[in-house]
Every structure is written in C-alpha cells, then in structure tokens.
N, C-alpha and C positions, 0 to 999 in steps of 0.2 A: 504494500500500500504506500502509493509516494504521500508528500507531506500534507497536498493539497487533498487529496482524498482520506487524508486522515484529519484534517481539518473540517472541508465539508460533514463526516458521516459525527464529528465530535456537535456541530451547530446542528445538524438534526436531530439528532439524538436527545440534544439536551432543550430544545425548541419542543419537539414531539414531548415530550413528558408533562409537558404543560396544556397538552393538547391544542398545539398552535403549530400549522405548518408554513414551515419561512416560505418566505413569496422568493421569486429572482431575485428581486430589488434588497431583500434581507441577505442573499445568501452575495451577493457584488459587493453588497455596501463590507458585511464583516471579513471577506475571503483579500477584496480590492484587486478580483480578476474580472474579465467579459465573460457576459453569458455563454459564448462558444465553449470555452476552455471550462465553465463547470457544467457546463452539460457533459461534456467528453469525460467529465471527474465523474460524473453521477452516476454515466452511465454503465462506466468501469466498475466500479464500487455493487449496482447491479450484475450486472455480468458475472463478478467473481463470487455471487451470492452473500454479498455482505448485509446489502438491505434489500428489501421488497416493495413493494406496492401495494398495499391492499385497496383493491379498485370498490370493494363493497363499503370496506369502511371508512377510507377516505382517509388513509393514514401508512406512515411509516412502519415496517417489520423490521428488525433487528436480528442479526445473526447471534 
C-alpha cells in the first residue's frame, strides 16, 4: 500500500465511523492531490480488497 493509499483508506475509515462519507472535495482538500490521482488510489485500494462498496447500504467495508 503506497503512502497515498494509506492515507486515503486512514480518512475513510475514520470519516465512515461517524457515519459521514467524504465527498471528492473532502478527500482533495485533506490528501492536496487531483481527483484523477485518488480515484486511481481508491481504486487500487478496491482492487486489492482493502475496502468495499456497499451499494445497498451506502457505505464503506473494511478489510
């Protein structure tokens, strides 16, 4: 997991426990990358089954 994806999945994590999912604009403002670059982190971080989607409940899964 490079540093930016250990970043990202740390503000999700700690955002989701509050039952509040960061917008883009949350995850730019505290990362200070462009939306490309953490879309490619997030999607990575999926891929390698780190986090999930849950599309029913509208929230983050955690490995």
């Amino acid at each position: 997991m490079t540093d930016l994806e250990r970043k990202l999945y740390r503000i999700i994590y700690n955002m989701s426990r509050f039952r509040k999912n960061p917008t883009m604009e949350d995850l730019k403002r505290k990362t200070g990358k462009n939306e490309e670059t953490i879309r490619k982190a997030v999607k990575n971080l999926v891929s390698h089954k780190e986090l999930t989607w849950d599309k029913d409940k509208k929230e983050w899964s955690f490995k």
